[in-house]
N, C-alpha and C positions, 0 to 999 in steps of 0.2 A: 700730762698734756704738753705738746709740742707749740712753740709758738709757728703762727700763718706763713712766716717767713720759712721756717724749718719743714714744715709740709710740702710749701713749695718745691722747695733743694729734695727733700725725698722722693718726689713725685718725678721731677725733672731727671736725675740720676734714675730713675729706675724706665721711665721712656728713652732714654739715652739706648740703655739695653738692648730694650725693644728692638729697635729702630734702625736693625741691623740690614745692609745689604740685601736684596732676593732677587731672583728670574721669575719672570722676565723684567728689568729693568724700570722698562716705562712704563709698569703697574703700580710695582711699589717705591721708585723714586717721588713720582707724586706725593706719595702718602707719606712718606718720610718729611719730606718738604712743607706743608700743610701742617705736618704734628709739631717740627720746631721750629715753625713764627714766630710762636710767644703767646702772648695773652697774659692775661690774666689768674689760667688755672686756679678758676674759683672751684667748678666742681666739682674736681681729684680732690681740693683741700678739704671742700666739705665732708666729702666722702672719708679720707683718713681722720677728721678731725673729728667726727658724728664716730665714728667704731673705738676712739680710745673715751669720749665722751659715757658708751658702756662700757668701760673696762676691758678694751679687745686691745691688742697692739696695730698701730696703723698698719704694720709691712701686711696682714694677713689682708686690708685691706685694698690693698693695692693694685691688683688684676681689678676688682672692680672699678675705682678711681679709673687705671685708663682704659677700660670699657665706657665709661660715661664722656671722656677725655675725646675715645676717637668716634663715638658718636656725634656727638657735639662738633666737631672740625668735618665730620662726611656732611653734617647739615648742613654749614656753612660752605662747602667746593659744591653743592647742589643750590643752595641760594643764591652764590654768585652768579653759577652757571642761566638761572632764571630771570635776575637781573642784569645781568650783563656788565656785572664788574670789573672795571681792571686793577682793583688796588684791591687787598685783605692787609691789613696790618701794616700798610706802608709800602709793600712788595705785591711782584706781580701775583695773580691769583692763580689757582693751577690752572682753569681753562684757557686762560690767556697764553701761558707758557707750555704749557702741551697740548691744547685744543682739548675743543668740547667734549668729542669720544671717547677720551682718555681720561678726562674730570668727570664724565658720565660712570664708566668702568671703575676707573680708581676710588669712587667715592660708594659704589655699592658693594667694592670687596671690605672697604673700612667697615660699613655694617655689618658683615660676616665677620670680620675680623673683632668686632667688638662682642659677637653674640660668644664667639670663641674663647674667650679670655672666662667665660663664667664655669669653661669647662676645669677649670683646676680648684672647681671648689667639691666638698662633698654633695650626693644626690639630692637632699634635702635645698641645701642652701641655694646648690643651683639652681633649679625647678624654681624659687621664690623670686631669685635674682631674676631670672629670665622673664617670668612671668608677669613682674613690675616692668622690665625693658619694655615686652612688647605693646604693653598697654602705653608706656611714655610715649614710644617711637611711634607709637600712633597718631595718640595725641600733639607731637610735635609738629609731624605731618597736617593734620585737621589746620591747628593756628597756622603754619603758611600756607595753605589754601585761604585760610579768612582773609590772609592778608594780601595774598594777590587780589581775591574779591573787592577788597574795599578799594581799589587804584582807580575802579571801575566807577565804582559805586557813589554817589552825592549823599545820600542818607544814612551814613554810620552812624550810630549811635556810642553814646560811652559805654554802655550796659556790654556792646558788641566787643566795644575795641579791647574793652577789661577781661575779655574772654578771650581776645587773639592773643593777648600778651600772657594769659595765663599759661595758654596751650601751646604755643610758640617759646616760652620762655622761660613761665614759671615753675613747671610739672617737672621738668628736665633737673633744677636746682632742688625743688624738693625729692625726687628719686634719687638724687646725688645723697641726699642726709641719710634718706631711708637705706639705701643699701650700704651704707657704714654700718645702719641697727641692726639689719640682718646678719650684715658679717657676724656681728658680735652678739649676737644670738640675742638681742631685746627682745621684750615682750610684745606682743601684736600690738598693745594698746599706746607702748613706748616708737614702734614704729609708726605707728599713724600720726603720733603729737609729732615726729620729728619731721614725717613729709609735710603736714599742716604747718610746720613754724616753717620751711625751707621754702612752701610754694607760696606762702603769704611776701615772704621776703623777696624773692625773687620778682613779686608783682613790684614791689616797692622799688625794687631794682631796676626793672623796666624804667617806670617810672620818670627815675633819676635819671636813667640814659636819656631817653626823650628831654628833659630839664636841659640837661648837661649840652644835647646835642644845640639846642639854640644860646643858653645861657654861660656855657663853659669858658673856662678861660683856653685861649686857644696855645697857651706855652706849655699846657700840663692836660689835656683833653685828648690829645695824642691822635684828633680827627680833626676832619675839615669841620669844624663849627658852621652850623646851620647848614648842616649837608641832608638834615629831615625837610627842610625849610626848599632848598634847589628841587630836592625829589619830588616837592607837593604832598609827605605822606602827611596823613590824615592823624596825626596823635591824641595824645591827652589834649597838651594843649591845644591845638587847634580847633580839636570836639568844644571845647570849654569854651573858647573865644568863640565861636560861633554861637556859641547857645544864648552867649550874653551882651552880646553885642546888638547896639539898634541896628536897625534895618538897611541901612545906608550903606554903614561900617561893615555889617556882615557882607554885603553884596563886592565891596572892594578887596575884601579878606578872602573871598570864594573865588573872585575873579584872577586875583594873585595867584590862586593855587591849581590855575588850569593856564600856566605861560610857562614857559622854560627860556629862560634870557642868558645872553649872552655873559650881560653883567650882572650878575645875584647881590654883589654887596646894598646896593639901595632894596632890592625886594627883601635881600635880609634884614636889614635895622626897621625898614615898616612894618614887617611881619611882627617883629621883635616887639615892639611899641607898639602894637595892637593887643599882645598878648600880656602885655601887660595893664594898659588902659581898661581892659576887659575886665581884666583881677585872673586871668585863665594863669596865669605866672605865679601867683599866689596859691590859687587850689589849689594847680598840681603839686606844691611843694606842701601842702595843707594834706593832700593825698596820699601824698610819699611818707609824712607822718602816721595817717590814719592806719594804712595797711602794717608800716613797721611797727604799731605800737598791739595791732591785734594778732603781730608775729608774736611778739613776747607775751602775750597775755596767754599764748598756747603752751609756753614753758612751764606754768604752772602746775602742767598736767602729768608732765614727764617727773619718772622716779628718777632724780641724779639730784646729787647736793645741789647746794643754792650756789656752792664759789664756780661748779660747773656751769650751770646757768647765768652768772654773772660774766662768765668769758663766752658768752654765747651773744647774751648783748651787745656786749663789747664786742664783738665782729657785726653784728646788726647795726648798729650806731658808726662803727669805721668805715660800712659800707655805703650808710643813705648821707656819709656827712665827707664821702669823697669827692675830690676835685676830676679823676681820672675815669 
């Protein structure tokens, strides 16, 4: 087992590769452009890190890694595209610097191109790979439909929002684990424990982002702090401060979230101290425990030593008790 940082540096040198030059130009400069912003490449790691997890070498995992790498980046040049963002990671986004047509274009060859990469595995394996993608990429698609929905909507529920965030977010991290197991030939019963601890975690991940996005420190958060808050979305916390708040409270709190102002900093710290007067600040991190802890209790299931499951926590725990 490699450590998360060494996964990284593997993953990143082997897209470096990738990410070579093509015609025409203004197809795949885009895509190039998009694949090294950065991030986080939680995915790809999971992905390498789940295949030596059974005994497999990460490098065979690798084409899959950035199959879920450039899936995950086509979603996000199509979400901006639907939001109408001008920043991804600090930098312009691609619709912005190449227009629409071209983030439209460039962002459905990435999905071909992703579906691509499952061709250098054997017929078996790929037939499995593929057939997890298109159910994810489905799935992914369904949560941003929910979640345009709800911009609309005055009556989301939790029950709803915990479904947008699974399918928007969570499905995506657990097909990242499972197809490491597949690489590495786990047993069906060992791939189902590994997408079940990946999608649990990933909710818990959600989660933390939503937390992070109001509560974060803004030197190490690497976003505009309370940029859920300017948007009006509808999150954890919000669902939860509304639920529990008097009548009064709730009506000032709903009213808030139907203005867009010039100056956000005062709507931010009221929102902020609402969400906590409520206890909504509390649950959700009450929340983010719940789901991490019924991630690990999936590990019990999986055939791999106990020191391998203890470095599996220890990424669960690094992840729900991050600042960034």
């Amino acid at each position: 087992m490699q450590e998360t940082l060494q996964y990284q540096t593997f993953f990143i040198e082997y897209l470096e590769n990738y990410s070579k030059d093509r015609e025409p130009k203004n197809l795949y400069e885009p895509i190039n452009y998009i694949l090294k912003l950065g991030g986080k490449r939680l995915r790809p790691v999971l992905t390498l890190m789940t295949a030596e997890l059974f005994n497999c070498s990460y490098e065979k995992a690798l084409d899959a890694a950035l199959s879920i790498e450039i899936f995950h980046n086509f979603s996000l040049v199509h979400d901006d595209i639907m939001d109408g963002a001008p920043l991804r990671r600090g930098k312009e986004t691609v619709h912005e610097k190449w227009g629409i047509n071209t983030g439209i274009l460039s962002g459905d060859a990435m999905l071909i191109m992703a579906y691509q990469l499952f061709e250098n595995y054997d017929p078996n394996t790929f037939q499995t790979l593929a057939k997890l993608f298109s159910k994810t990429a489905l799935e992914v698609c369904e949560g941003q439909q929910y979640d345009v929905d709800f911009e609309t909507r005055e009556d989301v529920t939790i029950p709803e929002y915990l479904k947008m965030i699974e399918y928007k977010t969570a499905v995506l991290v657990g097909a990242a684990m499972k197809m490491g197991a597949i690489v590495a030939g786990a047993t069906k019963q060992d791939q189902q424990s590994i997408y079940d601890f990946g999608k649990l975690l990933g909710i818990a991940f959600q989660l933390q982002d939503d937390y992070l996005d109001a509560f974060g420190d803004p030197k190490t958060f690497g976003k505009q702090v309370g940029g859920d808050i300017i948007e009006n979305k509808k999150t954890y916390l919000y669902l939860k401060a509304i639920q529990s708040l008097n009548p009064v409270e709730r009506t000032q709190l709903e009213q808030l979230f139907t203005v867009n102002l010039e100056d956000n900093v005062e709507k931010i710290e009221t929102v902020k101290k609402a969400f906590i007067s409520s206890g909504s600040a509390k649950a959700t991190q009450n929340e983010i425990e719940s789901y991490t802890k019924q991630a690990f209790s999936v590990l019990d299931t999986l055939s791999i030593s106990q020191e391998k499951k203890t470095i599996l926590k220890q990424f669960g725990n690094a992840l729900m008790t991050r600042k960034v």
